[in-house]
C-alpha positions in Angstrom: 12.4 40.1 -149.4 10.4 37.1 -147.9 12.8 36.6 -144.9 13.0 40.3 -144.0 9.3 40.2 -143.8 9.8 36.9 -141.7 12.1 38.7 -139.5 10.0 41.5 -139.4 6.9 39.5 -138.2 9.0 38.1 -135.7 10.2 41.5 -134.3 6.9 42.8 -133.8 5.3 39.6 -131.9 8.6 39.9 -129.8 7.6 43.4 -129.2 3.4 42.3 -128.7 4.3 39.5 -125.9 6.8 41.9 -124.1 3.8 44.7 -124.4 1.6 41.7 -122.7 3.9 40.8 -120.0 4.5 44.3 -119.0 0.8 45.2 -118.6 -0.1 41.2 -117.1 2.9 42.1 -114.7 1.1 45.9 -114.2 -2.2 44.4 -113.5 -1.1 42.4 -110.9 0.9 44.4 -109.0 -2.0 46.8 -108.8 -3.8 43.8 -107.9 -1.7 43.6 -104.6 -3.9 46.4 -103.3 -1.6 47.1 -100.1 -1.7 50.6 -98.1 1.8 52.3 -99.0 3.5 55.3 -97.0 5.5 56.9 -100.0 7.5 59.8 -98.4 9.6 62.8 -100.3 12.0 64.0 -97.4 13.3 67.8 -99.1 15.0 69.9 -98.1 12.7 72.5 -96.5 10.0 69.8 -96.0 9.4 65.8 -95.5 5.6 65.3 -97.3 4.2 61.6 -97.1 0.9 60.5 -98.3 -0.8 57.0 -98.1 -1.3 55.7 -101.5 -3.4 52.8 -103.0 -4.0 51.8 -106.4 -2.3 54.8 -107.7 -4.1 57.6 -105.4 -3.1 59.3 -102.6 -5.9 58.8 -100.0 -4.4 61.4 -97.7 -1.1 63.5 -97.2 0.9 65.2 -94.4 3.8 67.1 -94.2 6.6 68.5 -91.5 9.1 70.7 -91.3 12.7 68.7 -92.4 15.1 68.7 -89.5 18.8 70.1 -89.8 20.4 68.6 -86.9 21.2 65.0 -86.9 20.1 61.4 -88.5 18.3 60.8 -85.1 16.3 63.8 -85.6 15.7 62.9 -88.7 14.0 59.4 -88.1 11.9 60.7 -85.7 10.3 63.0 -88.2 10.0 59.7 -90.2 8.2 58.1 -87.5 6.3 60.7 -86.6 5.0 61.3 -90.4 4.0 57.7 -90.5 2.8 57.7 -87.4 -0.1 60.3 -89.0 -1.3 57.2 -91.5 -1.9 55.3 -88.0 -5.9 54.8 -89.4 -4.2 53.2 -92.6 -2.8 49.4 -92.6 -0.1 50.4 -93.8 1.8 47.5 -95.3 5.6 49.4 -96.4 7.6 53.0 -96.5 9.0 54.0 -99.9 11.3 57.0 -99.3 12.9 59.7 -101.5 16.1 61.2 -100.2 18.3 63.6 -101.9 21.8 62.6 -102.7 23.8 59.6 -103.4 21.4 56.6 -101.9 22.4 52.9 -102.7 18.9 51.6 -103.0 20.2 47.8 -103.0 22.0 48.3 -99.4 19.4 51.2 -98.4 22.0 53.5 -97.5 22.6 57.0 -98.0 25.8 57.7 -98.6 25.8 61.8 -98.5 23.0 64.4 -99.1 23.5 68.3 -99.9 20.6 68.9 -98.1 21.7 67.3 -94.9 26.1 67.6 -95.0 26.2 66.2 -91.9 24.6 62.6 -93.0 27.6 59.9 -93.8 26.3 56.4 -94.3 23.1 57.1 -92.8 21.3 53.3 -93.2 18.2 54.5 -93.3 16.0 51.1 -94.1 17.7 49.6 -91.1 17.0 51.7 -88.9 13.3 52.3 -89.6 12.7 48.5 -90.2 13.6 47.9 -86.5 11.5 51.0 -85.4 8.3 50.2 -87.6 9.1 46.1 -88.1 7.9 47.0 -92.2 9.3 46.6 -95.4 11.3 49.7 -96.2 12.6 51.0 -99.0 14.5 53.9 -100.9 15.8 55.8 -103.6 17.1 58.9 -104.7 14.5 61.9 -104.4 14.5 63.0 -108.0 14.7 59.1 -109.7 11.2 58.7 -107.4 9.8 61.9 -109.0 10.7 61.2 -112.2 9.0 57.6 -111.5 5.7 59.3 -110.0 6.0 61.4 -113.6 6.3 58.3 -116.2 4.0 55.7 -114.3 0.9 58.8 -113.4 1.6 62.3 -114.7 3.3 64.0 -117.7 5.5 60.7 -118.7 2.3 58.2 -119.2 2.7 55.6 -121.8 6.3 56.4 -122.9 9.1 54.3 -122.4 12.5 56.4 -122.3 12.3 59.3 -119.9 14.6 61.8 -118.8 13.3 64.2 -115.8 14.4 67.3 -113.8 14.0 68.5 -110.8 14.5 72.0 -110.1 14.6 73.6 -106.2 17.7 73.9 -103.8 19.2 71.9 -105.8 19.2 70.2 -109.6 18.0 66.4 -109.6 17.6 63.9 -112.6 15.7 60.5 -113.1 16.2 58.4 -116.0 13.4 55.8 -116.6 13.7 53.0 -119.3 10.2 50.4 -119.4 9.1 52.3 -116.4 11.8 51.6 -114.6 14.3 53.6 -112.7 17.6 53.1 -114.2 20.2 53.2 -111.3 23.6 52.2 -113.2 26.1 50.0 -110.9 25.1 51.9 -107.8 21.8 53.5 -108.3 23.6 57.0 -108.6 22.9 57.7 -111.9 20.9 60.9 -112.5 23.1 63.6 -111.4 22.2 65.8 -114.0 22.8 68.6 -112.1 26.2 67.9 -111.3 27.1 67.6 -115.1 29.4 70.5 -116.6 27.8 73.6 -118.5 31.0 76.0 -118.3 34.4 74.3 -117.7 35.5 77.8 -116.6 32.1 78.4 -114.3 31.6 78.7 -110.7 32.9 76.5 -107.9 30.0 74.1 -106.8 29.4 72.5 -103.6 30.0 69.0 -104.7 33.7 69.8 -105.9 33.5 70.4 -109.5 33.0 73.8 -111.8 30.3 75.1 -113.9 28.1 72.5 -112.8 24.3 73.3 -114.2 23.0 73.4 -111.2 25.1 76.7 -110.3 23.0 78.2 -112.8 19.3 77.0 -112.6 18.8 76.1 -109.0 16.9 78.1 -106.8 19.4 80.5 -105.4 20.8 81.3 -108.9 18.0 82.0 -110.7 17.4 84.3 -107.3 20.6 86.4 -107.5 20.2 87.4 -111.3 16.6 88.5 -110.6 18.4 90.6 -107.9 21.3 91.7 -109.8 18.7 92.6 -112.6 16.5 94.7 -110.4 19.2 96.9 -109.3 19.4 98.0 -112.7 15.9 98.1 -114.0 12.5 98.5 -113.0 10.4 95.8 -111.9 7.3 95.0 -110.0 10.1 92.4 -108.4 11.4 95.5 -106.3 8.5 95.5 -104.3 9.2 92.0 -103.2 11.0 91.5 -99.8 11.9 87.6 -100.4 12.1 86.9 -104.0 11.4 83.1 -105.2 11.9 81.2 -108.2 7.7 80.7 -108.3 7.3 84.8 -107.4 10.0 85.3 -110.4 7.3 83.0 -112.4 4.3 84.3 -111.8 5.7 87.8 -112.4 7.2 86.7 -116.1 3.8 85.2 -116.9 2.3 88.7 -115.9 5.0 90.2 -118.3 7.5 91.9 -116.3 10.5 92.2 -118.0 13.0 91.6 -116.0 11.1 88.6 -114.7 10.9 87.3 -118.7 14.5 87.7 -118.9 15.7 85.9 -116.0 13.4 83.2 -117.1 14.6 83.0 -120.9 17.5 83.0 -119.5 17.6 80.3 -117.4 15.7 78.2 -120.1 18.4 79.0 -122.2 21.1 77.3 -119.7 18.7 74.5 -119.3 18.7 73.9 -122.8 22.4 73.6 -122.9 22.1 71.1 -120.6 19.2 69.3 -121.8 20.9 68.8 -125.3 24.0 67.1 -124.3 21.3 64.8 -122.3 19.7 64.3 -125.1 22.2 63.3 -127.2 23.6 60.8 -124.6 19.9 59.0 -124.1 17.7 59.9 -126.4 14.7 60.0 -124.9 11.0 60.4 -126.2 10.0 62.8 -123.4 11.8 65.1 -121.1 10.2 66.4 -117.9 10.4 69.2 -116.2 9.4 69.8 -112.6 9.8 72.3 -109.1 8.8 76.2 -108.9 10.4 77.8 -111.7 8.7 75.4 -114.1 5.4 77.3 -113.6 6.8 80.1 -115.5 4.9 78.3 -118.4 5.8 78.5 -122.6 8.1 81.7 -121.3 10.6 78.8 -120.1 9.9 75.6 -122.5 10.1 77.7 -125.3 13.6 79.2 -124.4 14.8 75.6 -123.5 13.3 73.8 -126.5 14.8 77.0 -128.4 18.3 76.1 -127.3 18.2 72.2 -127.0 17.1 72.4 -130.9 19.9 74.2 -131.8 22.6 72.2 -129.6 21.1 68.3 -130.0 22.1 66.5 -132.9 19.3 64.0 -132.3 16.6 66.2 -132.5 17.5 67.1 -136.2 15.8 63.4 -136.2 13.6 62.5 -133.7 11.1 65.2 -132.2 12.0 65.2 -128.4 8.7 66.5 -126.0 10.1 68.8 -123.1 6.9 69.5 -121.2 6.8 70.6 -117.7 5.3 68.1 -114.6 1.9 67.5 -113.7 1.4 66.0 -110.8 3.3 69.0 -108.1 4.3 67.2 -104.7 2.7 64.2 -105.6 4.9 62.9 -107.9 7.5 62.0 -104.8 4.3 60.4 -103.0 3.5 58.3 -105.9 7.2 57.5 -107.7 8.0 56.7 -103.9 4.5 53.9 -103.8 5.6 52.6 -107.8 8.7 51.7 -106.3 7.7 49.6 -103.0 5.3 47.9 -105.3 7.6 46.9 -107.7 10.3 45.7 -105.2 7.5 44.1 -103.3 6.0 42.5 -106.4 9.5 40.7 -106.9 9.8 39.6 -103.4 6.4 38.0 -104.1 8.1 35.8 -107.0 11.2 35.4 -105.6 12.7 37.8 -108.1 16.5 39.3 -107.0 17.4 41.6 -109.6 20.2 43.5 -109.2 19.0 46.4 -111.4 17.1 49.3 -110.0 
């Protein structure tokens, strides 16, 4: 009994001087105090702010060009070109799709199909002559989430993004976890109906078919045509219209939401059992349809997950709203800046 006390003892001052380097190592990377343009380019829109010491002293935004990469980095420019009153000292960038972070290439993006290979931190380094840097869109958010907003003070986090698309973030000691080439966190590429619809990316039944913008859209409209619904009245339906309406308790607007935190939760539950994280987050449009949602996807998760027979899993929607990009984007340079500093190359995002 003496020695697994021993051991014991030893664990937890293990566990106090990691807790002590991981807030000395906080402390002064907030100590560097730089001026950092983090920028969230989406789909409809590229929003920037300049953040320092965790706040976002002002923001901008622009419509997200369609065309080509060149178009594309001049909207970058011209975004940080509206921080011109700022020193500002590096870019972090969010991008949707596959993005090697290491290489600062992005490889493909749904968003933008015509983008192959775009090196992005290449290009803007010899425009701006700044440290660059960038990651997927969603890993950033979730990032933003875990360091500021709904994911403060845990340790394993798993978050969503829901819009166009479906994006994921995992973060493990506040830290993005990449895998081999920083891809990892497709969670809405992962398979919720082997016999499901043909998505964009090649595969079937992928979960974002289901809770992405556009689906959650179409069964609103396919439920309209068959009852009534304040939604009628609406000439362009959106996920946060289809929100706001459930919260007012419309019932066709409840049932599209239960029902899309129902195929969440199937999702969320395989996640969970693969992970198991403390806290999963939930952010984008449709998660402002409030306990009407979290409590049909905590519903479903409890009855699919193993794990959380065990261990009480939070689901819990976002808090910070555009920001998180902004500010997972700013956590990011300073880390990677931080390690520059020390002459740290770590090949793990």
């Amino acid at each position: 009994m003496k020695i697994a006390k021993c051991k014991i003892n030893e664990t937890n001052e293990i566990n106090q001087i990691n807790e002590t380097n991981e807030i000395n190592e906080r402390n002064e990377m907030n100590e560097m105090n730089e001026i950092i343009c983090g920028i969230d380019v989406g789909g409809t829109f590229i929003k920037a702010g300049a953040v320092r010491d965790g706040k976002i002293l002002a923001q901008s935004s622009l419509p997200t060009p369609h065309s080509s990469e060149k178009d594309i980095m001049q909207s970058l420019i011209d975004i940080i070109k509206d921080f011109q009153i700022y020193k500002i000292e590096a870019v972090g960038i969010g991008f949707a799709g596959l993005v090697n972070s290491k290489k600062g290439i992005v490889y493909s993006s749904p968003n933008f199909p015509e983008i192959h290979n775009f090196n992005v931190v290449r290009k803007l380094k010899q425009k701006l002559n700044l440290p660059v840097f960038i990651h997927n869109d969603a890993s950033l958010y979730t990032l933003g989430e875990a360091i500021f907003g709904a994911g403060k003070g845990k340790k394993y986090i798993l978050g969503l993004t829901l819009g166009t698309g479906v994006g994921g973030g995992i973060i493990i000691n506040k830290k993005i976890y990449g895998g081999i080439n920083g891809f990892a966190g497709e969670i809405g590429h992962t398979t919720i109906d082997i016999n499901g619809e043909k998505c964009g990316c090649g595969n079937t039944g992928c979960l974002e078919k289901y809770v992405a913008a556009n689906a959650i859209i179409n069964r609103a409209k396919k439920e309209i045509k068959e009852q009534n619904s304040k939604l009628r009245d609406i000439k362009e339906i959106t996920p946060e219209i289809i929100s706001h309406f459930a919260n007012k308790g419309d019932r066709v607007a409840v049932k599209v939401i239960k029902e899309t935190g129902k195929l969440l939760g199937v999702g969320i539950a395989s996640l969970i059992n693969v992970l198991n994280p403390e806290i999963v987050i939930i952010g984008g449009g449709i998660a402002n349809a409030g306990e009407t949602l979290f409590e049909s996807i905590r519903k479903e998760v409890h009855k699919r997950s193993y794990l959380t027979k065990i261990n009480k899993v939070e689901i819990v929607p976002a808090q910070l709203g555009s920001g998180a990009g902004i500010l997972g984007a700013y956590q990011f340079v300073l880390e990677k800046m931080f390690k520059l500093e020390l002459g740290i190359h770590n090949s793990q995002d």
